[in-house]
VEXFI-829476 format. One line per 8 residues: number of its first residue (from 1); their letters; for each residue y, x, z of C-alpha. Coordinates in steps of 0.1 Angstrom, whole numbers, padded with zeros to 4 digits. Layout:
NUM	a	Y X Z ~ ...
This chain:
1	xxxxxxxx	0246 0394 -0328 ~ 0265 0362 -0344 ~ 0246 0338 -0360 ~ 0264 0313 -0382 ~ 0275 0278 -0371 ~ 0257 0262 -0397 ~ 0225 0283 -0389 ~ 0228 0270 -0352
9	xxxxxxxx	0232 0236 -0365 ~ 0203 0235 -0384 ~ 0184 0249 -0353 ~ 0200 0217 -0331 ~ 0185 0194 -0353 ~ 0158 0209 -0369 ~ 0123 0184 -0356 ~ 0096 0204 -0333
17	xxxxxxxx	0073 0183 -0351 ~ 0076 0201 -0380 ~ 0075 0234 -0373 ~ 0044 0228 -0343 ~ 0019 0225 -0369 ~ 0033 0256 -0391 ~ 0030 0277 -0362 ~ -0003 0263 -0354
25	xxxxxxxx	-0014 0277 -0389 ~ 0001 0307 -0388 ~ -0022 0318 -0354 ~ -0048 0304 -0365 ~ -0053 0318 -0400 ~ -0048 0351 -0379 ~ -0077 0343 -0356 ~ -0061 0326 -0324
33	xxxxxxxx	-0063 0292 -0310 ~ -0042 0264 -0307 ~ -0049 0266 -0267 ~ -0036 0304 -0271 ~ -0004 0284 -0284 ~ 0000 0259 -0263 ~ -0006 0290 -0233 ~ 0026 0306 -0248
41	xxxxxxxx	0046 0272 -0252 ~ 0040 0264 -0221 ~ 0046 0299 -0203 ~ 0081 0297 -0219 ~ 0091 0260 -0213 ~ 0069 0250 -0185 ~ 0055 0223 -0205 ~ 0019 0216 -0207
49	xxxxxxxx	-0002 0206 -0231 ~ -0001 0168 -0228 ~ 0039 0170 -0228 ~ 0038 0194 -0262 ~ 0015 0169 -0280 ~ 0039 0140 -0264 ~ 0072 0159 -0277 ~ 0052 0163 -0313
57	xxxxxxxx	0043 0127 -0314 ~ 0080 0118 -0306 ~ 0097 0142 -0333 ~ 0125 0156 -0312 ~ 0147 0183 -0324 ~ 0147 0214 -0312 ~ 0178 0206 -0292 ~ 0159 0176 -0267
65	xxxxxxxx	0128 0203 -0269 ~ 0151 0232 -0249 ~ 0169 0204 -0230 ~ 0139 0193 -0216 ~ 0126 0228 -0209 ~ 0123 0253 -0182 ~ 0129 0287 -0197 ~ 0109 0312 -0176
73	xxxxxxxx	0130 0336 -0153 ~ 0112 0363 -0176 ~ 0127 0351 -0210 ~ 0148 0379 -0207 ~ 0120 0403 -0212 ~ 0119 0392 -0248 ~ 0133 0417 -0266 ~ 0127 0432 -0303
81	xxxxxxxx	0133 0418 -0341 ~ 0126 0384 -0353 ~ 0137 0372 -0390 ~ 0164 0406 -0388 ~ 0174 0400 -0356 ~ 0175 0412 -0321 ~ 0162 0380 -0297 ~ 0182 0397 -0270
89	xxxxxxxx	0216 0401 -0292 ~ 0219 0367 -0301 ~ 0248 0345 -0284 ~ 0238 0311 -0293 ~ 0220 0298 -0260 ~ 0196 0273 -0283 ~ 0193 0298 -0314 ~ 0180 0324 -0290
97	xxxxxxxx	0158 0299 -0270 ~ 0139 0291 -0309 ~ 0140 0326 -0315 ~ 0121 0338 -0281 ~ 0097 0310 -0296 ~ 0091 0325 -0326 ~ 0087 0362 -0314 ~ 0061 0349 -0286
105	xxxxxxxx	0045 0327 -0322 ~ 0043 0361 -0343 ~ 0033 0383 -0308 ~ 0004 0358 -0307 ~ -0006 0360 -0348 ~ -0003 0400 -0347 ~ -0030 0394 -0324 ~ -0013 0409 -0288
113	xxxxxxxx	-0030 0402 -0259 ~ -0019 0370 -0240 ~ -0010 0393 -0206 ~ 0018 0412 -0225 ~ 0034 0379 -0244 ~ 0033 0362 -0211 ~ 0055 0395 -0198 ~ 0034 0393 -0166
């Protein structure tokens, strides 16, 4: 599926900082825990929990965030809808890479169990 240039753009320099703490509130308010988030960040980057905070602290964009990541060899196991989209259909590598983010984010608020977002 095409995304629009200007919608990848936005993505490139759109700050981590801001959007951590929104997805922070969204799993909480539905009963997780920040750890249960950072777990999932880190399965899909390889970062851990020090580097997140560091990374927040900094205010990249999500462009340095993916730069600096390890995608898991399972990313590809992400599949489904997120925001009308298929993860797997989009063609924009760093688009795609936010997106897997935000369907492991709303995995983790609809309350699946860590095991199946972790695709282990």
């Amino acid at each position: 599926m095409q995304n629009s240039e200007l919608q990848n753009q936005r993505f490139a320099v759109m700050l981590f900082s801001t959007v951590y703490p929104l997805y922070l509130n969204k799993v909480v308010r539905k009963g997780r825990t920040q750890e249960e988030l950072n777990q999932v960040i880190t399965w899909l980057t390889g970062f851990d929990t020090a580097k997140i905070e560091a990374l927040v602290a900094d205010k990249v964009t999500f462009d340095t965030f993916f730069q600096q990541a390890s995608l898991h060899p399972n990313t590809s196991l992400i599949t489904g809808l997120i925001c009308g989209y298929r993860v797997e259909e989009i063609t924009n590598p760093l688009t795609q890479k936010v997106r897997y983010l935000d369907k492991l984010v709303d995995e983790l608020a609809k309350g699946k169990s860590i095991d199946k977002i972790l695709r282990k």
